[in-house]
C-alpha positions, 0 to 999 in steps of 0.5 A: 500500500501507498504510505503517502495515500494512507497518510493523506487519506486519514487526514481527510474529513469530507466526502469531497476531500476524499475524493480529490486524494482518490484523483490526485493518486489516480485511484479510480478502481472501488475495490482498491478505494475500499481497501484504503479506506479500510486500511485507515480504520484499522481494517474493520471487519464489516458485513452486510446483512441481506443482499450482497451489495453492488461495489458502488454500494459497498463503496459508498458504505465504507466511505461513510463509516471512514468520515464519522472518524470513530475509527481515530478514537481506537488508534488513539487508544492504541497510542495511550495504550491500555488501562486497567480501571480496576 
């Protein structure tokens, strides 16, 4: 994986934003932006319940989970390491 993509994505907060960093490394193939993506975040295990979605779809999916940036708050305890609230 591209170090530099992976860094310019994280710094990423909107949809538009994502997008540009996706054009300016001439990433167009979904599958590929999805595993950046999720690379980003730690590498989620993700499902869909029902049908399986179109790649568009998953995309879609992904990008969202990606901007809440909940996944920032798990690399950040991962950096203070654990506590033991005992």
């Amino acid at each position: 994986m591209d170090k530099m993509l992976l860094g310019a994505l994280k710094a990423c907060e909107t949809r538009e934003q994502v997008e540009d960093i996706f054009k300016k490394f001439n990433t167009d193939d979904l599958r590929i932006k999805i595993e950046y993506l999720n690379e980003c975040m730690g590498n989620p295990e993700t499902f869909f319940s029902g049908d399986i979605p179109d790649l568009q779809s998953e995309y879609i999916t992904t990008r969202a989970m990606f901007l809440t940036g909940e996944w920032k708050l798990n690399e950040l305890y991962e950096r203070a390491g654990s506590f033991d609230c005992k």
